[in-house]
N, C-alpha and C positions, 0 to 999 in steps of 0.2 A: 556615429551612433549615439541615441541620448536614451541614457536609464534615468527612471524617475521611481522613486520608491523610500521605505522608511523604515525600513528593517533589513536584516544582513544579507536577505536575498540579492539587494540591490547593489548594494557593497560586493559581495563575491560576484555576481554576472559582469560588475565593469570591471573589477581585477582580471576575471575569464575573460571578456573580449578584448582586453587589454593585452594579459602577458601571456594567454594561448593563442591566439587570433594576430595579433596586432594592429587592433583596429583604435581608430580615435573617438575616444568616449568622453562623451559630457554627463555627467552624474549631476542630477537632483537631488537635494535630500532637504531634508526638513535643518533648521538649523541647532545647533551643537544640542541648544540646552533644552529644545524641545524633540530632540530623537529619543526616545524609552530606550530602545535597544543596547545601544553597547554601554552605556552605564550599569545597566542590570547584569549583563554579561560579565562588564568586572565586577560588581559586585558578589555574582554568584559565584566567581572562580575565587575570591578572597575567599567567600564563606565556604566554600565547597575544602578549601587548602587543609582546614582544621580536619575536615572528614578523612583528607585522601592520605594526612599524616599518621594515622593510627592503621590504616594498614600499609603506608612506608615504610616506618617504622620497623615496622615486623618483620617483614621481607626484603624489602630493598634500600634502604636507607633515603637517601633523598632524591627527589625527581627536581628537575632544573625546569620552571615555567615560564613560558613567554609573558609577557605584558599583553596589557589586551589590548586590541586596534582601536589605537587612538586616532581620529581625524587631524590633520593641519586646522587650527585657530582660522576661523571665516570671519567673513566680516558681515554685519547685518544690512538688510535691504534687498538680496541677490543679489550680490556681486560674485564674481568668480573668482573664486581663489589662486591664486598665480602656479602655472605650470604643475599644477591637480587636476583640471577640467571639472570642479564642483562647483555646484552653483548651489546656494542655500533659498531655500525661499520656504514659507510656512504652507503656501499653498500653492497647487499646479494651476496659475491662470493662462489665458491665451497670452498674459505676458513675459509670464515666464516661459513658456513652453517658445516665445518668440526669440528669447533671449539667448534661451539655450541651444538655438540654430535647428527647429521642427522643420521650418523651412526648408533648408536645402541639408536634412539629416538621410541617410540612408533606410534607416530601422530606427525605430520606436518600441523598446519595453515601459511597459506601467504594471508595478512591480509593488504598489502600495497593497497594508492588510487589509485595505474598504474594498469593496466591489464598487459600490458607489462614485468612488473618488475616479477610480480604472475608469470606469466608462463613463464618464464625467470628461476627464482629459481626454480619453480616445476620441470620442465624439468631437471637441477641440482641434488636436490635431490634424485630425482627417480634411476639416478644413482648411484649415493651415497648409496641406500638401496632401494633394489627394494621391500620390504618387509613394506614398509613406509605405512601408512594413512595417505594419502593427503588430505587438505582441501583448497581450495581456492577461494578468494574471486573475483569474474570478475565482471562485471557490462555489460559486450557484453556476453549476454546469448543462443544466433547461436553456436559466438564461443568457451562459456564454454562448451555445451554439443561436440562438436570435441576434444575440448582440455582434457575431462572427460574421452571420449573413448581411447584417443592413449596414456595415461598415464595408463589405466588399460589392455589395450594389451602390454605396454612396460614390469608392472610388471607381467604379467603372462607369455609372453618368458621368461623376467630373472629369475622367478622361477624355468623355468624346465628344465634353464641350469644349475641353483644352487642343483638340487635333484642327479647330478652326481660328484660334487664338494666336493673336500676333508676337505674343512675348513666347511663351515656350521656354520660358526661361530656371523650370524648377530644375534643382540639381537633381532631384531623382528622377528625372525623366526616362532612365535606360533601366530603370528597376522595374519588376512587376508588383505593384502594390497588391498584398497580402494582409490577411488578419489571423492572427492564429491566437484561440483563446488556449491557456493551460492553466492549469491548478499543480503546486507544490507538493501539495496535499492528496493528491492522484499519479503524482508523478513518483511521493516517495512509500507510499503506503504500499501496493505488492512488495516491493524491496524488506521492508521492516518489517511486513506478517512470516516473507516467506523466510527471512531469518530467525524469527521467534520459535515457528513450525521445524522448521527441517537447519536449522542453522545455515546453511547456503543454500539455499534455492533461490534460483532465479530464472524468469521467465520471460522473453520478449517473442510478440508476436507482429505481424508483417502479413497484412492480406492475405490469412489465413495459413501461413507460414509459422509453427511453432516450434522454437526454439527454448531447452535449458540448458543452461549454463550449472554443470553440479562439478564438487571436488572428488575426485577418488585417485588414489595411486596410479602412476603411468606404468603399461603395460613394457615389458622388454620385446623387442624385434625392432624393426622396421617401419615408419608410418608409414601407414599409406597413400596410395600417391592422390587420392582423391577428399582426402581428410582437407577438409579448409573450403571447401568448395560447394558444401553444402549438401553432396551425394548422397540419397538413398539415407540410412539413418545411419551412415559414419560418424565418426565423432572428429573434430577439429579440438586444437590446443589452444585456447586462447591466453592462458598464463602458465607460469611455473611460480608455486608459491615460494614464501621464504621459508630457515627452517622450521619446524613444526609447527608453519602456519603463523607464527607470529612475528610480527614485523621487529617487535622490540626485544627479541630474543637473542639475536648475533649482530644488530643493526642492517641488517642484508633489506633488499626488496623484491617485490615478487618481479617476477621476469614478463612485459607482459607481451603477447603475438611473436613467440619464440619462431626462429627454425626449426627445417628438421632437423638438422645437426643437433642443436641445442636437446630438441627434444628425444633424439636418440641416446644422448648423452646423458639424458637426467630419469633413465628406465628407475621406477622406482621412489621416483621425488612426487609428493603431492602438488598435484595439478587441477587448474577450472580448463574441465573440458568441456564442447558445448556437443549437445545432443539432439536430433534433429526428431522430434517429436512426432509433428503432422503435415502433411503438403496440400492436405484437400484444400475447399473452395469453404470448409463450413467451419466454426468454429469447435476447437477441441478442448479438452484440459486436463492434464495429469495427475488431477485429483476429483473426489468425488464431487459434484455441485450438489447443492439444492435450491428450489426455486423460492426466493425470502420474500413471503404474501404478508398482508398483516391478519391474515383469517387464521380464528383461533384453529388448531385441532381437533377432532373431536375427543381424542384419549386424553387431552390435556383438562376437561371436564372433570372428569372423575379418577380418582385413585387406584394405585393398583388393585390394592385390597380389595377397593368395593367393586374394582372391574371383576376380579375371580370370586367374588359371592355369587353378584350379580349372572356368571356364568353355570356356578354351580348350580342356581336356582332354575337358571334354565332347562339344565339338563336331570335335574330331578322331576319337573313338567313332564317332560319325557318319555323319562320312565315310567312313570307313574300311568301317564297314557299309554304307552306300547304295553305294561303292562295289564289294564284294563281292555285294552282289545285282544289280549291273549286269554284273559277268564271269561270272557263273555261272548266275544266272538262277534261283537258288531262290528260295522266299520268302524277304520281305524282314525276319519274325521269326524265322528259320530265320540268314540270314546276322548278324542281330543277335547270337542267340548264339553263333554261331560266334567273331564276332569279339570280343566276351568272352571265351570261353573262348583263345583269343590270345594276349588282353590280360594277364590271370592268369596265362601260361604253364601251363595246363593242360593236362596229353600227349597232343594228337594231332596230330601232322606229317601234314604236307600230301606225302608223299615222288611217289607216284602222281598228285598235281593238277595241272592246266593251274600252265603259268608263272603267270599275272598271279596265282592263289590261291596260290602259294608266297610272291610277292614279298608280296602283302597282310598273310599271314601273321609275314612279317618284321619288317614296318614295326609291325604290330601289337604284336608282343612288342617294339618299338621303345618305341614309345608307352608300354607296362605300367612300362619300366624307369624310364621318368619320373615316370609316376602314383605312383612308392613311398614318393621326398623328399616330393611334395605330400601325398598323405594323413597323411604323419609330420607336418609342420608344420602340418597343419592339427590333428591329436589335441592337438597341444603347445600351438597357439595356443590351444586352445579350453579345456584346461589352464587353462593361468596368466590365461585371461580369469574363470573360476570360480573361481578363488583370489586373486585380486585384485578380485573383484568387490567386496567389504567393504570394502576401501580406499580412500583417496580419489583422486582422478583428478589428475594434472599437466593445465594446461592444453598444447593439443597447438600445435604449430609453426606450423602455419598458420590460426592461427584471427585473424577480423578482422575489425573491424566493431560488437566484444563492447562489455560494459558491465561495469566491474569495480566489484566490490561490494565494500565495505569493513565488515566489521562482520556475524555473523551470530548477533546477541541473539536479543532478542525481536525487536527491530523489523526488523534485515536478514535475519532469518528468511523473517518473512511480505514482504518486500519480495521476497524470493527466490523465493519461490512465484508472486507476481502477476506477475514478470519473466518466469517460465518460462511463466505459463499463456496467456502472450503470444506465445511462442514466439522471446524475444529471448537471443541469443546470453548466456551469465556467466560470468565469473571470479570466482571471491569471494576473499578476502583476511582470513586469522583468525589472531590472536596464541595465541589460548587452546585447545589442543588438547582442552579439553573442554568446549566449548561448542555450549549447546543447537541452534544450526543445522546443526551438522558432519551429523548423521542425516539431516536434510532434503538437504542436500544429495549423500549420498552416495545418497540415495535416488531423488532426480533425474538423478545422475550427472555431477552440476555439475563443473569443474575446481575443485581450492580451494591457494594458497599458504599454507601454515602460516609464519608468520612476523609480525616486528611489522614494518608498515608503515613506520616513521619508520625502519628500518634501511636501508641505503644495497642496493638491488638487492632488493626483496623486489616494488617496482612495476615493474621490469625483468623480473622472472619472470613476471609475472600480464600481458606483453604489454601496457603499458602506453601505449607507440607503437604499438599500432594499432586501439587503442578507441575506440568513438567515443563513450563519454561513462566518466564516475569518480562514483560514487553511495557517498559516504563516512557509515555511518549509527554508528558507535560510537559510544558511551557516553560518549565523552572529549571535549571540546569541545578540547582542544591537539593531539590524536592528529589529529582532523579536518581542522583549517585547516593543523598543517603537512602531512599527506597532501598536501591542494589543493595548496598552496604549493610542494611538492617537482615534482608533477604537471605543474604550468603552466611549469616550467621543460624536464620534457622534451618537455611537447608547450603550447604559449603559448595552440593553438588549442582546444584537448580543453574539450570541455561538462562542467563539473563542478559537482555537486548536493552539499550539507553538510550535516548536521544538527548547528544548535546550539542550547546548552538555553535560554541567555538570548535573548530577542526582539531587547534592545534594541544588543545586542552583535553578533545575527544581522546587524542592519540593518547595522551599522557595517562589519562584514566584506564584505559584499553590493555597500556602494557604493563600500569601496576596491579591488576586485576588480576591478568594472565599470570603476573610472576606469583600474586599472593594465593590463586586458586586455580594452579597449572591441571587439575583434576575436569574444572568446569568450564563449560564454553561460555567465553564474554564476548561480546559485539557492542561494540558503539558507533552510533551513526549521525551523520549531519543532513539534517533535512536540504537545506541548502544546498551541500555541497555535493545530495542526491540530483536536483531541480537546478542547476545550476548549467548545468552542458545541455539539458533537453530547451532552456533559455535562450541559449545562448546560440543554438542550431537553429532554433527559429527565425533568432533577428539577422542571420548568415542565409535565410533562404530553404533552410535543409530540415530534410522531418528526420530526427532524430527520434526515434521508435523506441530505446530504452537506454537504462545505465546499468550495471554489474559492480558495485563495488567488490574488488580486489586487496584483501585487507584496505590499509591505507589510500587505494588511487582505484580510479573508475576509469571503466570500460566503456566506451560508445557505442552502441547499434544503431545506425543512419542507412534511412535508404536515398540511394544517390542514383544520377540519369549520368549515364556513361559517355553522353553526347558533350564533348567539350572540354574532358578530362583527358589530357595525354596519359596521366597514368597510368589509364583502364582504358582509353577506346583504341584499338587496334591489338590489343593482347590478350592471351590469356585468361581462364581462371587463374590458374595454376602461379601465372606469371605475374598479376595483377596481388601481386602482394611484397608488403616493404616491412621487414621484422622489426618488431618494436612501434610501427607508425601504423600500418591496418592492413585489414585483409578482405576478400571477397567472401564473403558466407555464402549465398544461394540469388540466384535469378529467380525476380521474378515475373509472376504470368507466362512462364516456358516450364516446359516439360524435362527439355534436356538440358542439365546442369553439371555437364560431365568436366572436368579440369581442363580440359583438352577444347572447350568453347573459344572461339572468337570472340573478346566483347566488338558490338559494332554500335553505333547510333542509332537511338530506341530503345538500346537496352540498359533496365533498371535493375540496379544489384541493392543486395543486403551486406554492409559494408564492419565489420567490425575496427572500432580504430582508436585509438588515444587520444585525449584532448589534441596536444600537436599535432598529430598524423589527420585528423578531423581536419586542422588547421591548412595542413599540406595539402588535402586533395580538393582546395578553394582554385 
């Protein structure tokens, strides 16, 4: 298998197909001195060290850091580094990509940050073996699904000019050439809103099959015997956490696809159970939606204030009318105009009328002389609402409850999107005034602080006391932790979620957080190491449907064809499971999903399983 890419996505999917898989991998990359990433990476873990010491200090004395991953010394030109499988080259041409054996490779990742550059190569490739499994990384998801089609119509013409062809000699000739585009940035974004939102939520869905995955205490008795299998809306055990949830607390880890044994055993220990949501054919969600249009509102025009004058005025019309049809006794559309015409100061005196229609009259041009300010403030407000509509929003005075988003890349982009389609309150927080979320967001109508974060009062604007969580996703792994760090000082209790690049450095942060703020919920997460198995399942053949991080280690959701697997076809639900390695969640396209099934050939299950246990069921 050949990975091609330029940042640590690429790096961790060949480590994945590597030491989980066992598969032989030739990695691309850019060479030493021009890859940005892992230089900036140690750099930030140097600079980050100064920050993570003054709450070491306090609490835990000293934390022991890894070095950061340093590459083996290349040589320039593309040469291959000896018994690495790296190939350096500055760019993916059709000679490198020859070099690197496209030809007779199994799977193909393109894994670079360009879109451009992906389908650039892929396009290459495809030539090169039409026979290939494509996987590629885009972040323009219109034009991955185009770019998906006309890469799987290019390999099915070359195939059925190849079934007349005297050589036949590509090595992937027994594979089914595939294209599967993904996004990172899609793949980790539900994960990191729904832990900002609800600290562990997690959601994967399957053909209309919805599943979550939430922690609560395990119940005492007996499981039952249908739990795992995906039944009706039982719940299944997919982990046993460690103590109180935190990994760096006893050095313990979480327990994951226990037994029953295990789990009868642990009545009482915080657990991810998984809950079976919905079965229909339609799509569902366990939180409220709304439909995100860029059409303004119409209450969004005018103010409260001037909406309840505005009302008031209305209904003093009204009156005013029901009252004149009650003195005079004309119709009551007859006195209506009248009393408009009043209102307007339109000339006609009542000189000749009973008293109570002079008085009404009075009051009425009373009324009019009010209605002039409000119609004026209402033209003006509705004005500067139309002119300011293209701008971006201050967050407003009384807003409370919100989640303030830091960072609107790629990745706090689409984090922005899934927050909103949740209907959860956001602030967002952007240094770079021309950056690609500002649109999304102005288009949502988001509030946004333009400003850099690590400035003193830039988290004071964005209401930072009365949020109830901080979801820090920038690019900067030093810009992130001191964000956290400044955060927990104005509020010690505030939920706050971080994205850092290195795992092993996430961890370290994670559990000096935990010890220095055992009151508040911390979360750090690795985009990577989110988007890494959903990678890594594609270039393996397999849709890998979601990830669960598990404190420290991730959970797989893959749906699998039973046809050719000794470990499921001829057994059970029930039976078709190996503790620690995976389990069967729910069939699907069948109705009956009772433990007690035959799996037999045709049939496709919802598989939950470990990286290795993914590995196993090859």
């Amino acid at each position: 298998m050949v990975v091609c890419g330029d940042d640590g996505l690429a790096h961790r999917l060949a480590a994945e197909l590597r030491g989980v898989y066992g598969e032989q991998v030739t990695l691309v990359v850019p060479p030493n001195e021009r890859t940005a990433r892992p230089p900036v990476v140690g750099r930030a873990r140097a600079a980050s060290a100064a920050l993570l010491d003054r709450v070491v200090s306090a609490a835990v004395g000293t934390v022991g850091r890894t070095g950061a991953n340093v590459q083996p010394p290349g040589t320039p030109g593309g040469q291959r580094l000896d018994g690495e499988g790296v190939l350096e080259a500055a760019e993916v041409t059709e000679a490198v990509l020859a070099e690197a054996g496209v030809a007779r490779a199994t799977a193909l990742a393109l894994v670079y940050d360009d879109d451009e550059t992906n389908i650039r190569a892929a396009l290459t490739a495809r030539r090169l073996n039409p026979r290939l499994r494509l996987v590629l990384r885009l972040y323009n998801r219109r034009l991955g699904q185009h770019i998906e089609e006309l890469l799987d119509q290019a390999a099915a013409l070359a195939a059925g000019g190849d079934e007349g062809s005297e050589g036949g000699d590509i090595a992937g000739a027994g594979v089914e050439a595939s294209t599967t585009v993904l996004s990172d940035a899609d793949t980790a974004a539900p994960a990191l809103a729904a832990t900002a939102v609800a600290g562990t939520g997690r959601v994967v869905q399957a053909e209309g099959l919805l599943l979550r995955a939430v922690e609560r205490p395990l119940p005492g008795g007996t499981p039952d015997a249908d739990t795992g299998a995906g039944a009706g809306a039982g719940l299944c055990t997919l982990a046993l956490l460690s103590g109180g949830g935190d990994p760096g607390g006893l050095g313990e880890q979480p327990r994951l696809l226990p037994d029953d044994e295990e789990v009868r055993q642990a009545a009482g220990r915080q657990a991810v159970v998984l809950e079976h949501v919905s079965s229909g054919t339609g799509t569902e969600s366990t939180a409220p939606t709304r439909r995100l249009t860029g059409v303004m509102p119409l209450a969004s025009l005018f103010s409260r204030r001037l909406r309840w004058s505005l009302a008031g005025m209305v209904g003093c019309v009204v009156g005013l009318a029901v009252a004149l049809w009650l003195a005079t006794g004309i119709h009551p559309l007859r006195a209506f105009y009248i009393t408009l015409l009043d209102l307007f100061a339109i000339d006609d005196p009542a000189l000749r009328e009973p008293l109570g229609r002079q008085v009404l009259q009075l009051l009425s041009a009373l009324v009019g002389l009010l209605l002039l300010p409000i119609l004026l403030a209402a033209a003006l407000e509705a004005l500067g609402t139309f002119r300011t509509a293209s701008a971006l929003r201050r967050p407003p005075r009384g807003i409370n409850g919100h989640v303030v988003l830091l960072g609107l890349g790629k990745i706090g982009t689409r984090v922005l999107t899934r927050l909103r389609e949740l209907n959860i309150p956001v602030v967002c927080v952007e240094s770079d005034p021309e950056a690609r979320g500002l649109a999304t967001a102005r288009r949502l109508r988001v509030p946004v602080v333009l400003g850099d974060v690590t400035q003193e009062g830039v988290l004071e604007a964005a209401q930072i006391h009365r949020a109830q969580a901080l979801l820090s996703v920038t690019s900067s792994d030093t810009t992130n932790l001191e964000a956290v760090l400044y955060a927990r000082t104005v509020r010690p209790d505030l939920r706050v979620v971080l994205r850092l690049y290195d795992d092993d450095f996430a961890t370290a942060v994670y559990r000096t957080l935990r010890t220095a703020y055992p009151q508040a919920l911390t979360r750090s997460r690795s985009v990577t190491h989110l988007a890494a198995p959903a990678f890594a399942g594609a270039m393996l053949g397999r849709q890998v449907l979601g990830a669960v991080a598990v404190e420290r280690r991730v959970l797989l959701f893959a749906a699998v064809d039973v046809d050719g697997h000794p470990q499921l076809e001829g057994r059970t639900v029930r039976d078709a499971f190996r503790a620690g390695s995976w389990r069967v969640l729910a069939l699907l396209g069948r109705t009956d999903t009772a433990s007690d099934h035959v799996l037999e050939k045709g049939d496709r299950v919802v598989v939950a399983a470990t990286r290795r246990g993914l590995a196993e069921l090859r």
